[in-house]
C-alpha positions as CSV (number, residue, x, y, z in Angstrom):
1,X,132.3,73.4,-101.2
2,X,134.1,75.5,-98.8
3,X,133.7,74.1,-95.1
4,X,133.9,77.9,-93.8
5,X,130.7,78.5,-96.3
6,X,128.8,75.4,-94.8
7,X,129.6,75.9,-91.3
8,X,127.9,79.7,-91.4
9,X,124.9,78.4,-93.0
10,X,124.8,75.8,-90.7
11,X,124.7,78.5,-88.1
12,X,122.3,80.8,-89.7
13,X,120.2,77.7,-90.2
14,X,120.5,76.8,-86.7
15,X,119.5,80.0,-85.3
16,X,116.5,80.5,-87.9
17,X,115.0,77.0,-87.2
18,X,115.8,76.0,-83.6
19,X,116.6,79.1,-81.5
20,X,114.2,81.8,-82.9
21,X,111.2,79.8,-82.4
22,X,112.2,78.3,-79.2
23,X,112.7,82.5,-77.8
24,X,109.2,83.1,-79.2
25,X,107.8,80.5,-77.6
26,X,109.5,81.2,-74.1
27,X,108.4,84.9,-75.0
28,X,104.5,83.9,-75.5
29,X,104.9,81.8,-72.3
30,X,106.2,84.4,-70.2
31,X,103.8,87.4,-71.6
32,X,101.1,85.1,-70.7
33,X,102.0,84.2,-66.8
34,X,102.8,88.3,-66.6
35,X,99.1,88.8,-67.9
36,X,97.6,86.6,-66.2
37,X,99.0,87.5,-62.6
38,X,98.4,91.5,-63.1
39,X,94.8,90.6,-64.5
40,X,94.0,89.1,-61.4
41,X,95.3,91.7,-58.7
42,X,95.6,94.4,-60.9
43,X,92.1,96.1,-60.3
44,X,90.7,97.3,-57.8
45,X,90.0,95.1,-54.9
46,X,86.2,95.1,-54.0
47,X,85.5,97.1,-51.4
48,X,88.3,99.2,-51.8
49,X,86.3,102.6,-53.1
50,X,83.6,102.2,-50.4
51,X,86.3,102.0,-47.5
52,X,88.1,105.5,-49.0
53,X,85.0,107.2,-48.7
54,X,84.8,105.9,-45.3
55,X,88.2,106.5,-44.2
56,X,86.8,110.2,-46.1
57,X,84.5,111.1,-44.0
58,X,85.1,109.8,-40.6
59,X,88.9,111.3,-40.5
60,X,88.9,114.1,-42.8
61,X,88.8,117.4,-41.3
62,X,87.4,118.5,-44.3
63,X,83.9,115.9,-44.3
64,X,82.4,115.2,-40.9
65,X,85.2,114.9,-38.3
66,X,85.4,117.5,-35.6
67,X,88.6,120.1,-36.1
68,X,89.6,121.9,-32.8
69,X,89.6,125.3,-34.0
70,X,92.4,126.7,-31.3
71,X,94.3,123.2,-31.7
72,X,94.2,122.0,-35.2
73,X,93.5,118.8,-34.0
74,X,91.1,116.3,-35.6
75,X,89.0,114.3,-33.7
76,X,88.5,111.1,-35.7
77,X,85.0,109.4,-35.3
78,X,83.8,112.6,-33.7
79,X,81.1,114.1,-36.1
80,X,81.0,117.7,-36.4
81,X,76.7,118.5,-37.1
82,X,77.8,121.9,-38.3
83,X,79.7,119.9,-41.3
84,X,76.7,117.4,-42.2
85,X,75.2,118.7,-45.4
86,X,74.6,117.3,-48.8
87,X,77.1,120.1,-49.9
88,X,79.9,118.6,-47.5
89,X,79.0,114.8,-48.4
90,X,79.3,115.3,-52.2
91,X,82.7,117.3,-51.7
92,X,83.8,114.2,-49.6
93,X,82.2,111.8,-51.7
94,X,81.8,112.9,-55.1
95,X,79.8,109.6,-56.5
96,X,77.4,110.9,-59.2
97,X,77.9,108.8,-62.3
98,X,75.4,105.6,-62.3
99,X,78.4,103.0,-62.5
100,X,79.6,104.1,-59.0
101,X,77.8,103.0,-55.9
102,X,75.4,105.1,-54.5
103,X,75.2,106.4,-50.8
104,X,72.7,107.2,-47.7
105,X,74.8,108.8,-44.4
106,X,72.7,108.1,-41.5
107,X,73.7,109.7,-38.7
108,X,71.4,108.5,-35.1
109,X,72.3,110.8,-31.6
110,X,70.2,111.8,-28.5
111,X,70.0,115.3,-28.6
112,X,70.1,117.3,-25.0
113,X,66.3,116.5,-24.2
114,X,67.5,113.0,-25.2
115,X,65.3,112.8,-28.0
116,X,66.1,110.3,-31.1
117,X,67.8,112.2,-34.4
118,X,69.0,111.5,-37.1
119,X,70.4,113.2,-39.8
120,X,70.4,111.6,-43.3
121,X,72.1,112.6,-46.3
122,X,72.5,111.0,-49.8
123,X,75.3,111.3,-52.7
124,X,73.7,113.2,-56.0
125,X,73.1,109.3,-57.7
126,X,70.8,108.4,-54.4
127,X,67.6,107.4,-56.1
128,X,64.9,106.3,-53.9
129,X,62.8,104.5,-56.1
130,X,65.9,102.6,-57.3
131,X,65.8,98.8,-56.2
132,X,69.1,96.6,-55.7
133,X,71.3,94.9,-53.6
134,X,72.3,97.3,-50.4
135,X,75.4,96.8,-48.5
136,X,74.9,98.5,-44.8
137,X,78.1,99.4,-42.7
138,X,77.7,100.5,-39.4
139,X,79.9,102.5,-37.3
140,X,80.4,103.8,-33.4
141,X,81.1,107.4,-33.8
142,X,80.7,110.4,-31.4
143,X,78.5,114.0,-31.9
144,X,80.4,116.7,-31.0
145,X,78.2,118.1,-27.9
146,X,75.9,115.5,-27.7
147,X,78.1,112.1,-27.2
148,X,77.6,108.5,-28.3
149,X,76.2,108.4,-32.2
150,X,75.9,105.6,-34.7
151,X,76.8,106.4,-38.4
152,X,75.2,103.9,-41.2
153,X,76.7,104.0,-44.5
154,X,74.3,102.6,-46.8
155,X,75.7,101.1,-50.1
156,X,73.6,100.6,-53.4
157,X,74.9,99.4,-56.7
């Protein structure tokens, strides 16, 4: 036999038996530890939706915050009652499929007379007769013309 002959098949034998399995093996092992570490921060952390909306329509000129017309300026946490429609709220929040959360704006001022109001407003998936868990957030916001305010976001689903 020619020792050239044996010392390639040796090789190819080598490679085939040893090396090839051993790669697939590392391969397997490392797909798995790459799967593994984006299935667990690769969605959407919880909480995560509900604070866009939030961020929506407390800041956004285009929801409830107060826009200086001669400035441009945005007044952030400053509600604008001209802007606090369902209209606005489903523009701003546009949650109407039944695997998104559903939510209730409550908006609580003294008006001049320093009377209670409120002004409530619910996304187009509200249902009132709908039972479930309900997350509440509560923020310090101002009325534009009539001061201090509290806004409850009310979370269900």
């Amino acid at each position: 036999m020619n020792k050239k002959a044996l010392s390639e098949s040796d090789k190819q034998l080598y490679w085939t038996l040893i090396v090839l399995p051993f790669l697939v093996v590392i391969g397997a092992v490392v797909f798995y530890v790459v799967y593994s570490v984006i299935g667990v921060t690769g969605g959407i952390f919880p909480g995560l939706e509900e604070k866009i909306y939030e961020t929506r329509l407390l800041y956004s000129p285009n929801c409830f915050a107060y826009q200086n017309p001669e400035t441009g300026r945005v007044y952030t946490s400053t509600i604008d009652l001209s802007k606090t429609n369902e209209d606005v709220l489903h523009g701003c929040a546009p949650l109407t499929g039944i695997r998104e959360p559903a939510l209730r704006v409550e908006i609580t001022y003294r008006d001049e007379n320093d009377n209670t109001k409120t002004v409530s407003l619910t996304s187009e998936n509200w249902d009132d007769k709908t039972t479930g868990m309900m997350r509440i957030k509560k923020y310090p916001v101002k009325v534009k013309g009539y001061g201090d305010a509290v806004m409850h976001l009310i979370y269900r689903g």
